[in-house]
NUVEX-793616 format. One record per residue (C-alpha): x, y, z; residue number from 1. Coordinates in steps of 0.02 Angstrom, whole numbers, plus 50000, padded with zeros to 5 digits. Layout:
<lozas>
LOZA     u     v     w kolfi
LOZA     X     Y     Z   NUM
...
</lozas>
This chain:
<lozas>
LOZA     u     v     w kolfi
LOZA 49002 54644 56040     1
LOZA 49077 54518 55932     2
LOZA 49056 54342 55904     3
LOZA 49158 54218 56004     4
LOZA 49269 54107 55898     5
LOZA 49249 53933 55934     6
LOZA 49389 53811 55982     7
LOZA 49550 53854 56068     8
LOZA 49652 54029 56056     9
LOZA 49801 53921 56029    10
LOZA 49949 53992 55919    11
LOZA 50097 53953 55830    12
LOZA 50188 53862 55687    13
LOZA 50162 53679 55621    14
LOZA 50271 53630 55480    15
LOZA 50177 53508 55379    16
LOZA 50267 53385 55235    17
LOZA 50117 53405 55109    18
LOZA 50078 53230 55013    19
LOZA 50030 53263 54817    20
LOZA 49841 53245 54787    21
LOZA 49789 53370 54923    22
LOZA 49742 53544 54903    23
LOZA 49832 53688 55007    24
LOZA 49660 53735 55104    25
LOZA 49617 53556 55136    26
LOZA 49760 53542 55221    27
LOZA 49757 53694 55332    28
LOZA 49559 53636 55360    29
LOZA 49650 53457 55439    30
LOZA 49769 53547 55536    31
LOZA 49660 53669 55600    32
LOZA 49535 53532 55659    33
LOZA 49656 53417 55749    34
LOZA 49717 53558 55863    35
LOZA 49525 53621 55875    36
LOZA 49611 53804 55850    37
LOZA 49515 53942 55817    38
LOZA 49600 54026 55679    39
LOZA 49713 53958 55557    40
LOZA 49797 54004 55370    41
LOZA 49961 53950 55253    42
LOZA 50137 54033 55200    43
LOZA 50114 54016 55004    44
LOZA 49995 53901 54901    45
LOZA 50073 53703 54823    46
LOZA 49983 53651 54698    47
LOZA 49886 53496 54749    48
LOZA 49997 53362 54637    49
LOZA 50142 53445 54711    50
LOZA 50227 53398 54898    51
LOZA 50326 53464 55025    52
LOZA 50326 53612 55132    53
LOZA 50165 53694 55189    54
LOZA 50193 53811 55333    55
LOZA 50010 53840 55422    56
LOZA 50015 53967 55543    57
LOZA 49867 53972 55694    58
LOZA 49801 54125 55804    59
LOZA 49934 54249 55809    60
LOZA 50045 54173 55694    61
LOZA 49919 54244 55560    62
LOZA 50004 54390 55566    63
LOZA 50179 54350 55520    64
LOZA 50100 54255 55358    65
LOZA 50164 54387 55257    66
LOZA 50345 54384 55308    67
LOZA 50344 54192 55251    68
LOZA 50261 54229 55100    69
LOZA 50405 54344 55046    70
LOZA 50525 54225 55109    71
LOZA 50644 54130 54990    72
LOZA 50589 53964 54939    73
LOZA 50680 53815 54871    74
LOZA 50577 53676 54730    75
LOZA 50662 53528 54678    76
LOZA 50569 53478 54520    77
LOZA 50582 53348 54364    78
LOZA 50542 53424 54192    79
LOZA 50463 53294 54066    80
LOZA 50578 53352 53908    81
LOZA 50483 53323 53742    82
LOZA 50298 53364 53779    83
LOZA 50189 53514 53816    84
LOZA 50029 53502 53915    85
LOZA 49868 53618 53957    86
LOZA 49918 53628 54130    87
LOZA 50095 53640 54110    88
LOZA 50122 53488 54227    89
LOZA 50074 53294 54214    90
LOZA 49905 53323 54247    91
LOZA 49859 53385 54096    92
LOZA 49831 53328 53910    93
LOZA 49964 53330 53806    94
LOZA 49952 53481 53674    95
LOZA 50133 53457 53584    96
LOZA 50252 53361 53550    97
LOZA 50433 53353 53510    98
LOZA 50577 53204 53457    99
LOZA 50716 53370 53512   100
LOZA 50813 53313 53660   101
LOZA 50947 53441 53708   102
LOZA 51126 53380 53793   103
LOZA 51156 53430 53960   104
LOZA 51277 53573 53911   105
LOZA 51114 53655 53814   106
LOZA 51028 53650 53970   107
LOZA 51147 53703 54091   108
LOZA 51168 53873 53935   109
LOZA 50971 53902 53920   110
LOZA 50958 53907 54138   111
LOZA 51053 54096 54131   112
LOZA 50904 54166 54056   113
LOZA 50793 54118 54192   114
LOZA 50908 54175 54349   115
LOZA 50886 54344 54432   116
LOZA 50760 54461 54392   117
LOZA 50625 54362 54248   118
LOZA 50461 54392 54192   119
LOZA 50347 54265 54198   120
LOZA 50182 54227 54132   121
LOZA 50072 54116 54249   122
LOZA 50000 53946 54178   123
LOZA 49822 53947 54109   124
LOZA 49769 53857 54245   125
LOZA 49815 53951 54404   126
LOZA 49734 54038 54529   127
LOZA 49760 54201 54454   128
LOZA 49635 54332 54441   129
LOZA 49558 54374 54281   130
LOZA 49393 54517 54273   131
LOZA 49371 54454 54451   132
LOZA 49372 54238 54393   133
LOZA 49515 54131 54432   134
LOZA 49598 54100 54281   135
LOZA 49580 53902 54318   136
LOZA 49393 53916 54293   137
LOZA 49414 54004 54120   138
LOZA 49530 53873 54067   139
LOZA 49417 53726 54129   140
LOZA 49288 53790 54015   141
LOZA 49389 53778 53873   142
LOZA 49416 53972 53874   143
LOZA 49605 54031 53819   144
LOZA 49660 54203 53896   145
LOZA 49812 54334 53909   146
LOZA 49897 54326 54047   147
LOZA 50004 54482 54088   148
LOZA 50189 54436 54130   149
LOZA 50242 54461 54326   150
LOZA 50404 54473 54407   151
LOZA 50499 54341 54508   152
LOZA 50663 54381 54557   153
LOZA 50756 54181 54551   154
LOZA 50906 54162 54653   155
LOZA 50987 54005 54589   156
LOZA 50925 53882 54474   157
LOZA 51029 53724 54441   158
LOZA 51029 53553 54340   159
LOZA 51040 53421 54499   160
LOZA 51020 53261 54385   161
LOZA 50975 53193 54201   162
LOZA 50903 53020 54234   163
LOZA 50856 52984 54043   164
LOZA 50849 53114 53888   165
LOZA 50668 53136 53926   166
LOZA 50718 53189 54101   167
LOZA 50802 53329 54210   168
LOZA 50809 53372 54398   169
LOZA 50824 53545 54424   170
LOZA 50820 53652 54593   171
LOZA 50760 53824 54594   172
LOZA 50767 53942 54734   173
LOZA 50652 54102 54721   174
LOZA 50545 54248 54784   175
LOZA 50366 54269 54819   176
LOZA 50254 54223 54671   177
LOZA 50358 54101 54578   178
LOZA 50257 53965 54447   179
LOZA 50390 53808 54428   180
LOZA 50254 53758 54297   181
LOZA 50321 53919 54198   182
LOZA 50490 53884 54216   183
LOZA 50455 53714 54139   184
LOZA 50360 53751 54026   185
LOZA 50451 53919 53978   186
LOZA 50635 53809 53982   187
LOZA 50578 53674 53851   188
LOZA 50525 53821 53743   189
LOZA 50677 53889 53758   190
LOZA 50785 53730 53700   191
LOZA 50647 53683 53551   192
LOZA 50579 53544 53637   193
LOZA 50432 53590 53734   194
LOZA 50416 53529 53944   195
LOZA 50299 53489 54091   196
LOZA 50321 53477 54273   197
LOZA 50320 53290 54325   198
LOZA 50346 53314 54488   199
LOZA 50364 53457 54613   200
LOZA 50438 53461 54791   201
LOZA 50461 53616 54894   202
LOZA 50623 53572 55025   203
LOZA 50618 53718 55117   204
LOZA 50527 53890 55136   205
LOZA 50582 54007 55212   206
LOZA 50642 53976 55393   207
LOZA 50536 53796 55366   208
LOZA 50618 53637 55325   209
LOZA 50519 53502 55238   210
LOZA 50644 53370 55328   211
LOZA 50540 53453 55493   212
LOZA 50390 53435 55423   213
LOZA 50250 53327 55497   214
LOZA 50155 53212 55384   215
LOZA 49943 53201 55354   216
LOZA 49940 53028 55435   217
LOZA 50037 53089 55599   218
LOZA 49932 53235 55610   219
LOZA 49763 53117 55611   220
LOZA 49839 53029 55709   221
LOZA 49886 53152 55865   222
LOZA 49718 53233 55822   223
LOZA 49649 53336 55955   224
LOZA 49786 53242 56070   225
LOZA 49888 53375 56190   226
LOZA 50044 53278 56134   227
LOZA 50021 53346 55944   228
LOZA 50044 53541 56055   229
LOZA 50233 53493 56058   230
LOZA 50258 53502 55874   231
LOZA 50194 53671 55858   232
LOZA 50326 53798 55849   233
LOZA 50337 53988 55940   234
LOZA 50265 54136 55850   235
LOZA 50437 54193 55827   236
LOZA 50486 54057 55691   237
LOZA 50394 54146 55572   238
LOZA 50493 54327 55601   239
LOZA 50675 54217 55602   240
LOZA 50703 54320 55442   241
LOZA 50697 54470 55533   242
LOZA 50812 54564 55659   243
LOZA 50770 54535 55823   244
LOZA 50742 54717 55926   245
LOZA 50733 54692 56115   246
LOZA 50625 54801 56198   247
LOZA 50611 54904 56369   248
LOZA 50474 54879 56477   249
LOZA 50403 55049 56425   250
LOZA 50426 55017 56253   251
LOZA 50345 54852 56262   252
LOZA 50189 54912 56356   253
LOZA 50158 55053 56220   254
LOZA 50196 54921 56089   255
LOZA 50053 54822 56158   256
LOZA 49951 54966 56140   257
LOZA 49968 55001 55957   258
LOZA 50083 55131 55978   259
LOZA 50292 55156 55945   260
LOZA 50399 55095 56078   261
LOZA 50572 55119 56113   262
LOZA 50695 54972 56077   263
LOZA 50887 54953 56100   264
LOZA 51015 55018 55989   265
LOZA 51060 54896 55845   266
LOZA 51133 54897 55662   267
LOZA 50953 54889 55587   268
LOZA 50923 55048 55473   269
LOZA 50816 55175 55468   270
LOZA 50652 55116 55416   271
LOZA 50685 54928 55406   272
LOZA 50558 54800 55445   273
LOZA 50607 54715 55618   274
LOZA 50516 54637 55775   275
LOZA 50523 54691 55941   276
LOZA 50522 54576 56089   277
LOZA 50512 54577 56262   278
LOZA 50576 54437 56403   279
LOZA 50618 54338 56245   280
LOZA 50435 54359 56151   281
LOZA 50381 54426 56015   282
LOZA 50275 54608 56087   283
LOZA 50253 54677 55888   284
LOZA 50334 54680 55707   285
LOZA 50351 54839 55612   286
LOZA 50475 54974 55563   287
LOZA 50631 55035 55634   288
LOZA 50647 55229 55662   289
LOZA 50747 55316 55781   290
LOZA 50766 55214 55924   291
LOZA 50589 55157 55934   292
LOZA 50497 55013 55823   293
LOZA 50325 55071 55723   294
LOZA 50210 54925 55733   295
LOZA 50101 54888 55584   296
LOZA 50035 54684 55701   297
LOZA 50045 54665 55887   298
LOZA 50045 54506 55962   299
LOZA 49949 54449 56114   300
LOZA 50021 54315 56206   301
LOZA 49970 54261 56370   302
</lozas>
C-alpha cells in the first residue's frame, strides 16, 4: 500500500501575478502551503527577475499541466538597445558594447525575421540540459558551451513603444519553449547594436490572465484561510483550449475506468485531442475517435 499524502486532496487553478525576484518553484512551494494541498506544480517556468503570470495547478489539475504548457503565451518586454550581457538580461555583466542605435523603421524591418516558425538558441544561462547539467551551472562556473538551436513557432511580435534610443517595448506572443532573452539578445544582433532584456512581463498564458492574477502578499495573507478556496478556479480552466465532448452516463462510467467512452456527435476530428465531461465536469481528456473519447488522464472528482 502506498503512502498517504499529507494535507488536503484539494484541486484546481490559482492564477498567481508573479513579483520579479522569486523563483517559479518558490512560488508554487507558497501556494501550495497556504492551501495545505497535497500536490501541486506550474504551467511554464518565469525566470525569477521576470513577473506576471504563473498558472499553478493543485491535485487533479496536474494533469492538464501539459495543455497550458503548449498554450500560447503573450510577454511584454523592454530591450536595453546598445549592450550585451552574460545572461542576456539585466542581471548580468555587461560583455559588449555598442554607440549603434537603430530608428524605429529598422526595428519594425528586423521583427519579420523573428515571426512564425524561428530557431532559437537558448541563453547560456538557462535551465537547459547539457550531458545531464543544467546549462546555468556550466555557465556559473565560467564554462562556455553549444547550445543546439530549437524551434518556437512566434505568432506576432510587435514594437508597442520607444521611450528613449536606448529603449523599446515590444510584445511577443508564442508557443511552448520560447526564451524572450533570445529574442533580445538575437534582435540587437540583428540591427548591429547588441540587446538585453530589462524587463519581462508575461500578460497572459494561455486561458490565464495576469490582470486575474493574485499577488504573493494576498496569498500570505489568506493563508490556510477557507476564504483563499474561492479564488481557486475548476479543473476545467485548464482544458478551455480544448473542445468540450459531453458524455453519456455509460461513456462516463467507462471513462472513469481508464477505458474509451462514448461521447456525443461534434465537429471535432478524428483523432483530435478533446475532454469529455459529464453533468458539466471534466470525467477525462484524450483523443477523439469514432464516437467515443480515448483517455490518456482521468480525473477524480468527488
Amino acid at each position: 500500500m502506498g503512502r498517504k499524502r499529507k494535507g488536503r486532496a484539494i484541486s484546481g487553478w490559482l492564477v498567481v501575478d508573479k513579483p520579479a525576484g522569486a523563483t517559479s518553484t518558490a512560488v508554487v512551494g507558497k501556494v501550495r502551503w497556504a492551501f495545505q494541498a497535497q500536490k501541486a506544480g506550474h504551467a511554464g517556468t518565469l525566470d525569477p527577475a521576470a513577473t506576471g503570470v504563473l498558472a499553478i495547478a493543485l491535485g487533479e489539475a496536474t494533469k492538464t499541466v501539459p495543455y497550458i504548457t503548449d498554450a500560447l503565451k503573450c510577454y511584454r518586454f523592454m530591450v536595453r538597445l546598445g549592450q550585451a550581457t552574460t545572461t542576456d538580461d539585466a542581471e548580468g555583466t555587461v560583455i559588449a558594447e555598442s554607440a549603434a542605435r537603430p530608428t524605429d523603421a529598422e526595428i519594425n524591418a528586423a521583427l519579420g525575421a523573428f515571426r512564425g516558425e524561428i530557431e532559437q538558441v537558448p541563453p547560456q544561462f538557462s535551465a537547459v540540459k547539457v550531458e545531464g547539467e543544467r546549462a546555468y551551472d556550466i555557465a556559473r562556473a565560467g564554462e562556455e558551451m553549444e547550445l543546439a538551436a530549437r524551434p518556437l513557432w512566434v505568432e506576432s511580435l510587435e514594437l508597442i513603444a520607444r521611450p528613449d534610443p536606448d529603449h523599446v517595448e515590444l510584445e511577443m506572443v508564442c508557443g511552448k519553449g520560447g526564451y524572450v532573452r533570445s529574442v533580445a539578445r538575437d534582435l540587437g544582433a540583428a540591427l548591429g547594436c547588441h540587446g538585453h532584456v530589462a524587463w519581462l512581463r508575461r500578460t497572459w498564458s494561455g486561458p490565464f490572465d495576469a490582470a486575474d492574477g493574485l499577488s504573493l502578499a494576498e496569498i500570505e495573507a489568506l493563508a490556510q484561510d477557507p476564504a483563499l478556496d474561492a479564488y481557486l478556479l475548476p479543473i476545467e480552466a485548464g482544458l478551455a483550449d480544448l473542445p468540450e465532448l459531453p458524455a453519456t452516463a455509460e461513456g462516463a462510467a467507462r471513462l472513469r475506468n481508464g477505458n474509451p467512452g462514448m461521447v456525443l456527435a461534434s465537429s471535432v476530428e478524428y483523432g483530435d485531442a478533446a475532454w469529455a465531461s459529464y453533468e458539466g465536469r471534466a470525467v477525462a481528456v484524450g483523443r477523439y475517435k469514432a464516437g467515443e473519447l480515448h483517455p490518456s488522464r482521468v480525473f477524480v472528482q468527488e
